[in-house]
C-alpha positions, 0 to 999 in steps of 0.5 A: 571350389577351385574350379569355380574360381577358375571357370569364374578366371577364365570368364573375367579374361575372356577377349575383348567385345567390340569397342563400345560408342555408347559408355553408360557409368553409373555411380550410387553415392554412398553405396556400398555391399549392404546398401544393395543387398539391403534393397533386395531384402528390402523388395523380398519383405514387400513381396514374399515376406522374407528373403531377396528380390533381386535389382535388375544391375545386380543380375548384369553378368560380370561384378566385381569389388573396388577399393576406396581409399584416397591419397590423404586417408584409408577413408575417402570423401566424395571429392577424392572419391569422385576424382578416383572414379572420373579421372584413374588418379587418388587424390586428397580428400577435399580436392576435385579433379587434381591429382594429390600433387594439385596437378590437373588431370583429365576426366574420362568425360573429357577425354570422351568429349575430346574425341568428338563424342557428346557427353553428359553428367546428371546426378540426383542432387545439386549439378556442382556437388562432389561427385559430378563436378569430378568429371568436369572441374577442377579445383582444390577445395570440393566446396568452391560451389560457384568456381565449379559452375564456372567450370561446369559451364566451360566444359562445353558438354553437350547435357547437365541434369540435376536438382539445381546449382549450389550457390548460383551466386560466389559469396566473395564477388558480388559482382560475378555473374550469376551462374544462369547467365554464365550457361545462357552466354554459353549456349546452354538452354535451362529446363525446369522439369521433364515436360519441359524438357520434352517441349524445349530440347528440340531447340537446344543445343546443349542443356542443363535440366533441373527440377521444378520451380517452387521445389523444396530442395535444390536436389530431387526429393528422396524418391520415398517422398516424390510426387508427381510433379518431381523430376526423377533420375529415371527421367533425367536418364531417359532425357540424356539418352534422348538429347545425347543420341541425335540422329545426325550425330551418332558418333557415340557419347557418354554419359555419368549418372549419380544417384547421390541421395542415397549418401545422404540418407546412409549420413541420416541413417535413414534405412527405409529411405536409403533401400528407396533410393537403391531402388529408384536407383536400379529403376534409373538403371534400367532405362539404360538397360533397355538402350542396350537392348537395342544396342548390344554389340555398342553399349557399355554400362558399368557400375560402382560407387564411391565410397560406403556410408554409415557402415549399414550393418543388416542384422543385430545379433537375433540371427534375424531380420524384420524389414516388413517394419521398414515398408510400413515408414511412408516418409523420410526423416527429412519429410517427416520433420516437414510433417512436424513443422507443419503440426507447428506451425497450424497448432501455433507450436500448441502441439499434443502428444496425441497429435503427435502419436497420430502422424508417428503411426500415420507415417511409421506405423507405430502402434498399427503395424509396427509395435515400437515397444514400451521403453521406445514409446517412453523415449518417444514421448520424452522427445515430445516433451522436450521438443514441444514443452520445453522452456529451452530452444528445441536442438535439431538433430543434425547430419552431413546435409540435413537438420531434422526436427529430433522426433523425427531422427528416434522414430527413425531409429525405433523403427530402425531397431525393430527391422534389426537394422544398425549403424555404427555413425553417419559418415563414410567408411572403407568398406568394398564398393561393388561393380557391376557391369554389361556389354561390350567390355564389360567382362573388363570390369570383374574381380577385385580393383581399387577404384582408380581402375575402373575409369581407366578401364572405361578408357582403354575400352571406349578407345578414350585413350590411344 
């Protein structure tokens, strides 16, 4: 044992690669330890039955953990978080890109811009949300969504991706100018999905891609839930990589990619779908996996994530796990209750049990693959009941960003139950976060560090900082 902590020592302190033109940092909102190794279980029941499957990131040489805590609390919330990873300063909970003094400090992307690279920040939910906004605003509260955008605007980076901007109008001026506008008089060029992109980014001089008119939500749809026509993270990666290495100016750049719904489904407590997004995660991954490929001696990608969500905990007591159950959920809880408003709305609220027994077993498998069990079918249908015969106002089931129909939160929960799978709660915990990383540099970002190390790693290898 001892050595192979020493062989694993030396590895970690080996000498330093070339000095990286390509920084790739990739942040899994929400992702902690059992978040990934549950997307390996997950890939194994699809595939063998039992056991793991492994993620590509996880098969990058050198890994490590970090901790999470922020200045104000052992549990860190996404802004304070996100300050720690973009900027190497613990602030309070709440707060972007200020340190717990409520003094600026800089983000490594802009430390990256002022060095003449072209940088860009792309997430899968809104392009102001917590995490992204870290790495180019500045603000005292996480929720001054439209002081953000402006903030987003002014930064001057070359690449924005995400689903849209949260509040594109302030609530508190009417007469501020819409958050469009503002990025148009900036030069940026807005593009509502990839084939948009591909028509247009030839022409643009920086660019903010979003997804799609007409799309339900103002971030990418749960993968488990996409469609064709949904703009995904896998694209939005392969877009940055596209605008952000021009060929007549190949200085280098950096980029921050965000997987974020997978913090939302941890807050929802939706397994299935949180192992989805994990998966589409590794898959948006990939696509910088392979500009390394290509550019060994000058690429860097790192991974980790801000904070653990929901405490996941795989296994229940049984000594086993089942997440063949799992493959058998074609929805998450959020499309499921689409599901049921559309049974709703179609029956005029003359909604049956058997209608919905019979979009439960389409979308969960109950009752075909996955047998939920007398007393699960009896709180099912008791849910029916309440929701649908009631006299009182149906009272939704409510997380961090979501509020779901009820009978669509218990059938998430039974089929949780069946695949062994728990959650103690839907908000963060202080669990470790993991890191992974490839390329040069890489071997920096092994071992045990508290968050705040990673971006001043990034910094000191990239030269972002002399």
């Amino acid at each position: 044992m001892i050595a192979v902590v020493l062989v694993v020592l030396c590895t970690c302190a080996m000498g330093w690669a070339k000095q990286p033109k390509y920084v790739f940092f990739f942040i899994g909102d929400g992702m902690g330890m059992n978040q990934v190794a549950g997307a390996q279980y997950f890939l194994g029941a699809a595939q063998n039955g039992k056991g793991t499957v492994p993620l590509g990131f996880t098969q990058f040489p050198y890994t490590g953990m970090a901790t999470t805590w922020s200045a104000s609390s052992d549990v860190t919330d996404s802004a304070a978080g996100g300050t720690a990873l973009a900027t190497g300063h613990k602030t309070n909970n709440g707060v972007i890109g200020l340190d717990a003094s409520l003094t600026r400090v800089p983000s490594i992307a802009e430390m990256a811009k002022a060095r003449g690279l072209r940088v860009g920040v792309a997430t899968s939910v809104t392009v102001n949300h917590a995490t992204p906004a870290s790495f180019y605003g500045h603000r005292e509260s996480r929720n001054m969504y439209y002081e953000l955008g402006t903030d987003l605007v002014a930064s001057g980076f070359d690449f924005f991706a995400g689903g849209d901007f949260a509040e594109k109008v302030t609530p508190d001026d009417r007469e501020a100018p819409h958050l469009y506008d503002l990025a148009a008089e900036a030069g940026y060029t807005i593009v509502r999905g990839y084939d948009d992109y591909v028509a247009r980014h030839a022409e643009a001089d920086k660019m903010i891609l979003i997804q799609r008119e007409g799309a339900l939500e103002n971030t990418l749809p749960y993968a488990i839930d996409a469609t064709g026509e949904d703009l995904t993270l896998a694209q939005i990666t392969t877009a940055a990589i596209d605008f952000l290495y021009r060929k007549k100016d190949r200085k280098g750049f950096f980029l921050m990619v965000e997987g974020g719904k997978i913090d939302y489904a941890c807050h929802s407590n939706d397994a299935a779908t949180v192992f989805h997004e994990v998966i589409d995660f590794d898959r948006a991954i990939s696509v910088a996996y392979e500009f390394y490929l290509a550019h060994p001696d000058e690429t860097l990608i790192v991974i980790s994530a801000d904070h653990e969500t929901g405490g996941l905990t795989l296994g229940t007591g049984s000594y086993a796990l089942d997440y063949r159950k799992l493959q058998a959920q074609k929805v998450s809880h959020a499309g499921f209750s689409r599901v049921i408003n559309r049974l709703r709305h179609e029956n005029r609220d003359e909604v049956s049990w058997e209608q919905v027994k019979a979009a439960l077993q389409e979308y969960f498998g109950f009752w075909a693959t996955v047998e939920p069990g007398q007393r699960a079918e009896q709180a099912l249908q008791k849910e029916y009941e309440r929701s649908f015969t009631g006299d009182k106002k149906v009272k939704m089931a409510e997380s961090l960003y979501y509020r779901d129909e009820p009978i669509s939160a218990l059938a998430v929960q039974v089929l949780n139950r069946t695949a062994m799978v728990a959650w103690p709660h839907g908000s963060h915990t202080a669990a470790y976060v993991p890191i992974f990383a490839v390329g040069a540099g890489a071997e920096r970002f092994c071992g045990q560090m508290d968050n705040t190390e990673i971006p001043l790693r990034i910094a000191e290898v990239a030269g972002y900082r002399r």
